[in-house]
One Martini backbone bead per residue (centre of mass of N, CA, C, O) as a GRO file, in nm:
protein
  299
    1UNK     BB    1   5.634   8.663   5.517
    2UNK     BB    2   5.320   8.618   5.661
    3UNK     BB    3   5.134   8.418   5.841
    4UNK     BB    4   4.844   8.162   5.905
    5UNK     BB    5   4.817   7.885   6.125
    6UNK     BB    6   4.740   7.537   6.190
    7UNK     BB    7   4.727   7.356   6.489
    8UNK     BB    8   4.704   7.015   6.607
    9UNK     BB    9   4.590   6.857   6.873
   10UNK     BB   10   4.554   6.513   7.014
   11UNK     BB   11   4.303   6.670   7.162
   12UNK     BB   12   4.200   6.878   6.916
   13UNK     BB   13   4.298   7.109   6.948
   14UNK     BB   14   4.375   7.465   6.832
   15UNK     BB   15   4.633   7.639   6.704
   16UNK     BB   16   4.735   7.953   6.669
   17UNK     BB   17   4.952   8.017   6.412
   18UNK     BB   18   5.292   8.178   6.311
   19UNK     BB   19   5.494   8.331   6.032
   20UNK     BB   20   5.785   8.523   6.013
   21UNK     BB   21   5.891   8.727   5.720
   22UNK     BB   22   6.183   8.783   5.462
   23UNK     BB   23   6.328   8.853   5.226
   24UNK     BB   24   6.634   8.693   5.216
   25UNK     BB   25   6.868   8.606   5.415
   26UNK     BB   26   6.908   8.340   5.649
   27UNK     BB   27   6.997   8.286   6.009
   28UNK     BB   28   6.722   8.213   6.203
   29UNK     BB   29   6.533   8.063   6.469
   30UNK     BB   30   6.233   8.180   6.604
   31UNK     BB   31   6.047   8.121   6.917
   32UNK     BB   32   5.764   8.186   7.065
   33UNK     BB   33   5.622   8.294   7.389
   34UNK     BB   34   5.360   8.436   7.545
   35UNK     BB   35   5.188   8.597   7.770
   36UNK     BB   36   4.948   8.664   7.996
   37UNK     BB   37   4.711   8.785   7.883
   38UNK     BB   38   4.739   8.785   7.561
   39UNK     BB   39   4.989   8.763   7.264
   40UNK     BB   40   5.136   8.736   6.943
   41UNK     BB   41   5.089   8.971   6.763
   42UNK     BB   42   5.290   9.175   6.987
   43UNK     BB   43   5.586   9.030   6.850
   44UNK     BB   44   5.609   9.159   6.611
   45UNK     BB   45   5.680   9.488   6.626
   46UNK     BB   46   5.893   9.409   6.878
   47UNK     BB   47   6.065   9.211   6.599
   48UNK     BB   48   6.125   9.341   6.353
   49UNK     BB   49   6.412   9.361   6.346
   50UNK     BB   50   6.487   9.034   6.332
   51UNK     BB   51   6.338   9.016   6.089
   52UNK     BB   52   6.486   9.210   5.876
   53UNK     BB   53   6.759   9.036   5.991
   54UNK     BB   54   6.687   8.717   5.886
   55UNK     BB   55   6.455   8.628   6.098
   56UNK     BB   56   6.240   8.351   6.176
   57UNK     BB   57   5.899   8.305   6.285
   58UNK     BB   58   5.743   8.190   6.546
   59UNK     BB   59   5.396   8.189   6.663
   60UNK     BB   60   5.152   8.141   6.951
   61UNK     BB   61   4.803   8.082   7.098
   62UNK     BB   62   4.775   7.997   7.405
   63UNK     BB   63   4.565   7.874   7.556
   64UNK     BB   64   4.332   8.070   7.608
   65UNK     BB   65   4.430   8.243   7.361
   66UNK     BB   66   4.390   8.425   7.162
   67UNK     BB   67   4.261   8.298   6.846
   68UNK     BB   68   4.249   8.023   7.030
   69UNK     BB   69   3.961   8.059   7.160
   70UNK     BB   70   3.805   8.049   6.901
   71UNK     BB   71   3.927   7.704   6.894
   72UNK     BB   72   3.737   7.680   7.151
   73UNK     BB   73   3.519   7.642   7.458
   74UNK     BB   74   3.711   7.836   7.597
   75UNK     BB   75   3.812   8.066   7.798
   76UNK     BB   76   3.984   8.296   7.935
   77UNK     BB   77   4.268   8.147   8.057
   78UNK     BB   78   4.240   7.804   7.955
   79UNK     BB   79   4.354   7.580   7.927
   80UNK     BB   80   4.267   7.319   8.037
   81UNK     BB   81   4.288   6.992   8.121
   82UNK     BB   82   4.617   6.965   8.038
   83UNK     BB   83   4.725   7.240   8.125
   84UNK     BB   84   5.058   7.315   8.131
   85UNK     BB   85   5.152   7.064   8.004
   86UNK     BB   86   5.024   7.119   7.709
   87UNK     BB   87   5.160   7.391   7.635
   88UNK     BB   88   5.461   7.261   7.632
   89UNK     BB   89   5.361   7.064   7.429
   90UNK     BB   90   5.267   7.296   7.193
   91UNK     BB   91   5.560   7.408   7.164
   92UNK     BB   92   5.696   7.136   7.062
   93UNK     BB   93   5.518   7.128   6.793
   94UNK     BB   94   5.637   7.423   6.703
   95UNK     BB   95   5.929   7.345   6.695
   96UNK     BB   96   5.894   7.090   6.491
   97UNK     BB   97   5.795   7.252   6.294
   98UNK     BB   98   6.059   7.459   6.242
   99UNK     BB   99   6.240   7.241   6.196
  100UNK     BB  100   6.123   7.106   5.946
  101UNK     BB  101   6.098   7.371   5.754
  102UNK     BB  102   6.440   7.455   5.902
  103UNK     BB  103   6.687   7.202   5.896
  104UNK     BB  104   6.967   7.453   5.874
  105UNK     BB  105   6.872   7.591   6.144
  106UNK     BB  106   6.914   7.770   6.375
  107UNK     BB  107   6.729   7.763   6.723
  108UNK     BB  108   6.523   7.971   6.903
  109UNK     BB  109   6.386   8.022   7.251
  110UNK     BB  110   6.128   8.257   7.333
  111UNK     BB  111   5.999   8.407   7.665
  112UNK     BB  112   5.744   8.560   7.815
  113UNK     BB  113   5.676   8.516   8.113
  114UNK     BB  114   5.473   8.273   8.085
  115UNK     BB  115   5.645   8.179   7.858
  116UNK     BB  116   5.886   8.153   8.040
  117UNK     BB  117   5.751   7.923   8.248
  118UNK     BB  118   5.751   7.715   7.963
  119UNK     BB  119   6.041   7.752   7.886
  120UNK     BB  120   6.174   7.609   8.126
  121UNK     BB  121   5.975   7.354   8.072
  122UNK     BB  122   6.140   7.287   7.829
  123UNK     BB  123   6.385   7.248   7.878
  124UNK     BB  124   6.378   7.009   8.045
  125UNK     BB  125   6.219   6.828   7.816
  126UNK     BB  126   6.336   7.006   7.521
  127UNK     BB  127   6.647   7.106   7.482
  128UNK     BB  128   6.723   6.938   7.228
  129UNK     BB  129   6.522   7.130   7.038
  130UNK     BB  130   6.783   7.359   7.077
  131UNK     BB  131   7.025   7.640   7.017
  132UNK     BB  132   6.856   7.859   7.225
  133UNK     BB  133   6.754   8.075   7.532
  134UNK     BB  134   6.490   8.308   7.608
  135UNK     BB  135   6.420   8.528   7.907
  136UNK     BB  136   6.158   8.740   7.957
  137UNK     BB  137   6.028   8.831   8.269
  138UNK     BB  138   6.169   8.673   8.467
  139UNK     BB  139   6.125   8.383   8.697
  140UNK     BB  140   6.116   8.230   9.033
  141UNK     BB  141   5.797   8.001   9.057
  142UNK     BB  142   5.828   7.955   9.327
  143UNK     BB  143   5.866   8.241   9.448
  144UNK     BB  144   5.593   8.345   9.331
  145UNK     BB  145   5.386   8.168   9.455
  146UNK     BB  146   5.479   8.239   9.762
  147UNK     BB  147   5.411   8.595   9.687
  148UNK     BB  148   5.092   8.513   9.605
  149UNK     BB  149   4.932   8.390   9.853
  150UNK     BB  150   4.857   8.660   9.952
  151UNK     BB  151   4.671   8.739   9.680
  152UNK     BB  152   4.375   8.844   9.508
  153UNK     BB  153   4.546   9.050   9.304
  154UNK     BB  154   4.795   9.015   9.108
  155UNK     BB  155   4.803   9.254   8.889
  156UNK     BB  156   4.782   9.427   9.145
  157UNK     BB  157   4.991   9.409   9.270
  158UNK     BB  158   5.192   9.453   9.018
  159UNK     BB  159   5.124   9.762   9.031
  160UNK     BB  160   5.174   9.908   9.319
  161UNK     BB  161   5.473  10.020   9.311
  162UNK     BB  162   5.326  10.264   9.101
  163UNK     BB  163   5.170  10.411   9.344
  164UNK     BB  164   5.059  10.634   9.168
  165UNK     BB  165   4.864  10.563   8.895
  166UNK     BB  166   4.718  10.588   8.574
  167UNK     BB  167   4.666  10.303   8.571
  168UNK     BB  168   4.696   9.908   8.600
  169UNK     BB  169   4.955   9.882   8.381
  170UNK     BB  170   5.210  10.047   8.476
  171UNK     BB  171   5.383   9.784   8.486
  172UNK     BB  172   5.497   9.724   8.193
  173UNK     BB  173   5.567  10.064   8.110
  174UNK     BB  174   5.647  10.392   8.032
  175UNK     BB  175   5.485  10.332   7.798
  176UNK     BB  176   5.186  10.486   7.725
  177UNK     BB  177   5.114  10.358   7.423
  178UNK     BB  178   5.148  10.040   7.503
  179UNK     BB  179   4.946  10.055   7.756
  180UNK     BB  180   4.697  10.145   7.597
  181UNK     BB  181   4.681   9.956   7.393
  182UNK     BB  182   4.627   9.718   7.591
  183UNK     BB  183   4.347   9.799   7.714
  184UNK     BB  184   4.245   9.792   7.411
  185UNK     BB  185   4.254   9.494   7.372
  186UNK     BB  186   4.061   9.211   7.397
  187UNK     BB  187   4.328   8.993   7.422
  188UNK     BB  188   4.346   9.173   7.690
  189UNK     BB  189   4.411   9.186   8.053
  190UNK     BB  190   4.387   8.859   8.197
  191UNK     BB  191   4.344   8.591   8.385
  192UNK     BB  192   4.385   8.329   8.475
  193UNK     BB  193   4.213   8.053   8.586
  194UNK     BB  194   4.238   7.897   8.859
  195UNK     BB  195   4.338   7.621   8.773
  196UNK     BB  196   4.555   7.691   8.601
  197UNK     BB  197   4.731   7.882   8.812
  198UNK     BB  198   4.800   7.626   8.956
  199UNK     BB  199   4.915   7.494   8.729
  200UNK     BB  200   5.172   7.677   8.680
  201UNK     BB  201   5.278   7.724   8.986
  202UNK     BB  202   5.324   7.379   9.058
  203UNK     BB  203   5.603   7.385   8.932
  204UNK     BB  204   5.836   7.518   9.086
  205UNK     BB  205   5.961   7.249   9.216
  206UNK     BB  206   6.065   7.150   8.945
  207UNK     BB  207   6.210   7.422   8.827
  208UNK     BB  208   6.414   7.372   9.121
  209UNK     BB  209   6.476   7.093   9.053
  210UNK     BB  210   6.811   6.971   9.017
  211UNK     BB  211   6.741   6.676   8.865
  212UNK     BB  212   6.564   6.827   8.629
  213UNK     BB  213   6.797   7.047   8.529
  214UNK     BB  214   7.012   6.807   8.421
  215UNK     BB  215   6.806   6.771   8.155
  216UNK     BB  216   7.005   7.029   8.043
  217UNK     BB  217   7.168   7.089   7.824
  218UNK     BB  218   7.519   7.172   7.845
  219UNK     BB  219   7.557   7.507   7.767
  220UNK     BB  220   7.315   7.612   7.671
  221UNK     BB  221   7.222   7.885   7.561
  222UNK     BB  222   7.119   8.203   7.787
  223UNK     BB  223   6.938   8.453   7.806
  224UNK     BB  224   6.856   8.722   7.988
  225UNK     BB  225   6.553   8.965   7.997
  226UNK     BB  226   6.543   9.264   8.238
  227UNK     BB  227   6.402   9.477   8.441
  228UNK     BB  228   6.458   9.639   8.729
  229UNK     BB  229   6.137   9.745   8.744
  230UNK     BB  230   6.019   9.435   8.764
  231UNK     BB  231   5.774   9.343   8.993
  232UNK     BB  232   5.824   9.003   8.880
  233UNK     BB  233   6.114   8.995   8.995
  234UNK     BB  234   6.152   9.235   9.264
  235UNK     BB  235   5.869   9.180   9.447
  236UNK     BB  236   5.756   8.833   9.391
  237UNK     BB  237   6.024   8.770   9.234
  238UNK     BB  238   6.359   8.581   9.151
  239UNK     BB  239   6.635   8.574   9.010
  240UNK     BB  240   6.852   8.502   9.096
  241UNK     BB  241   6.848   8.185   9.186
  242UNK     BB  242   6.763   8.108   8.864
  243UNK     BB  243   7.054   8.142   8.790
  244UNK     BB  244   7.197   7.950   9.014
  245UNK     BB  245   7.067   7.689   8.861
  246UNK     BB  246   7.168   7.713   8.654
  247UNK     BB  247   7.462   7.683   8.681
  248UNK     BB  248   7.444   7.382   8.813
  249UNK     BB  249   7.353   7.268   8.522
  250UNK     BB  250   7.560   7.400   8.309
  251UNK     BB  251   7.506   7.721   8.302
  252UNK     BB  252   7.567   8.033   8.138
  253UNK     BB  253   7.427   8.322   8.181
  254UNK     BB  254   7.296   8.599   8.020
  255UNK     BB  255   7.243   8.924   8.165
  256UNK     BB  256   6.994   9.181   8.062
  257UNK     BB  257   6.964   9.480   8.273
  258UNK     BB  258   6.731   9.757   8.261
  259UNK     BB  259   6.713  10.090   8.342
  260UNK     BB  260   6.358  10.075   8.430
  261UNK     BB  261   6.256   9.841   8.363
  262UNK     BB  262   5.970   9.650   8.287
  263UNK     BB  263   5.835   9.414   8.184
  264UNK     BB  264   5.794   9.509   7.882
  265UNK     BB  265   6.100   9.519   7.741
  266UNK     BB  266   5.995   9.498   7.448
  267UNK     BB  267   5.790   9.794   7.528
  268UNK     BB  268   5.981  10.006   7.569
  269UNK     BB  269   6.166  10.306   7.527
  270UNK     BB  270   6.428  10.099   7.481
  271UNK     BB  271   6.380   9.905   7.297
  272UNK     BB  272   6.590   9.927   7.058
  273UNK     BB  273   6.805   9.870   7.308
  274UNK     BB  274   6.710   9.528   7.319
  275UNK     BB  275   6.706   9.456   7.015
  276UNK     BB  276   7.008   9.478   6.964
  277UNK     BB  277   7.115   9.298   7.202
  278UNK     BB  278   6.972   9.025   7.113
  279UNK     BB  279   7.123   9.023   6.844
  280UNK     BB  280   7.394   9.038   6.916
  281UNK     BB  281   7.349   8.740   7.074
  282UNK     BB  282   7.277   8.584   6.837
  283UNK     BB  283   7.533   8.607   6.667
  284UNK     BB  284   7.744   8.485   6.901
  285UNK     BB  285   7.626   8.232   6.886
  286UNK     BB  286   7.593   8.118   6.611
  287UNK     BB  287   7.904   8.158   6.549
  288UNK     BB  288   7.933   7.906   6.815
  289UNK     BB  289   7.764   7.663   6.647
  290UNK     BB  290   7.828   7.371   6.535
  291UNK     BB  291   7.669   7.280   6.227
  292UNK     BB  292   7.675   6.953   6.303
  293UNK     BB  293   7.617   7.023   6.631
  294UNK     BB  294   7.336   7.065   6.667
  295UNK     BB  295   7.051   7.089   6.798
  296UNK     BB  296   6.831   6.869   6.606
  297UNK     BB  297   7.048   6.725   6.451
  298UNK     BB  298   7.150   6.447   6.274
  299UNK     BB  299   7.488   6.478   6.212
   0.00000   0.00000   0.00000
């Protein structure tokens, strides 16, 4: 069943946020953290597969996006006053709230693109709250960060390598339907408000600090999944170094990259070869992890 709630946060703000499901037997919780510019709605029909085989999903449209531009004053890709920190504070919020609905279930966190950079800032925060997860078209956002310095328009950059392009969006997808579809959407397309973007950028540092990644659980299981014709990991960010400082952090990382695959590698062409591999990543992890000494469980 799939629902739509609202989560109130201590500063007024108010986050539009889903819960989806289907009957019948329940294997574990996923929290999903979407992209900038875009939305949470568009990772239904992406995990469908996942919904279907017994797992609950949540996900929220983080300030400035998606429904949630709609319950506050300000425009599309506002953080608001609390910046970044704000946004990371509102994904434990709804971590917690998953934790609380299904206490008995791994819970594992999905983040994509600037969700992946919010995941990022979330292990390091609040890893003790999950048993698992996922960053799906990331990158290290330091060296992200110095290789946007010299752009005057990130998403133009971000489609250079496709040129000449069909579209300006042909860096998301080969699926020439999942571009189009993304174009058409009103509440796609734009990219974060100057404060904003340095509030998120400004993180690089932090995101690569030896000391601040010691504060991951470690050995927490950790999924990386992209496209290797992603020009946000290939052309502006860098994966290597992002995987080599999570292994100094004592984490293990599994790295999915598909030939081929641009930055939406979960609407690209070979999406079911990419959504079935993450199943199986999470079955395989699920079933070695400890019933009673789950992170976030009080036993």
């Amino acid at each position: 069943m799939d629902t739509q709630f609202t989560l109130t946060r201590p500063d007024g703000q108010r986050l539009a946020c889903y819960r989806w499901s289907k009957d019948g037997p329940v294997r574990a919780v996923i929290v999903v953290a979407h992209g900038m510019g875009e939305h949470a709605l568009r990772y239904r029909p992406a995990l469908a597969a996942l919904v279907d085989a017994g797992y609950i999903l949540y996900a929220l449209d983080h300030r400035g996006h998606g429904a949630t531009i709609a319950l506050s004053d300000r425009e599309a890709g506002d953080f608001g006053p609390g910046g970044f920190a704000a946004v990371v504070a509102d994904l434990a919020a709804l971590v917690d709230r998953a934790r609380a609905d299904q206490t008995d279930l791994p819970l594992f966190l999905l983040g994509h693109s600037m969700g992946s950079f919010i995941g990022q800032a979330f292990l390091i925060d609040h890893g003790d709250l999950i048993d698992g997860a996922v960053l799906v078209g990331t990158t290290a956002v330091d060296l992200l960060a110095a290789a946007m310095a010299a752009e005057s328009d990130a998403l133009a950059a971000l489609n250079r390598p496709f040129e000449p392009a069909r579209t300006p969006c042909d860096w998301l997808s080969r699926d020439e339907a999942q571009v189009d579809a993304y174009i058409a959407d009103p509440l796609c397309g734009f990219s974060l408000v100057p404060h904003s973007m340095v509030s998120l950028l400004s993180q690089g540092a932090r995101l690569a600090d030896p000391a601040a990644l010691a504060r991951i659980p470690s050995g927490l299981p950790l999924y990386v999944l992209v496209g290797d014709q992603d020009s946000l990991t290939t052309q502006f960010g860098q994966l290597p170094p992002l995987l080599d400082r999570y292994r100094a952090a004592g984490l293990d990382p599994v790295l999915a990259s598909y030939p081929g695959g641009r930055h939406e590698i979960l609407n690209e062409i070979n999406r079911d070869d990419v959504v079935r591999d993450l199943h199986a990543w999470l079955e395989r992890t699920i079933a070695i992890l400890p019933p009673r000494t789950r992170r976030g469980d009080p036993g």
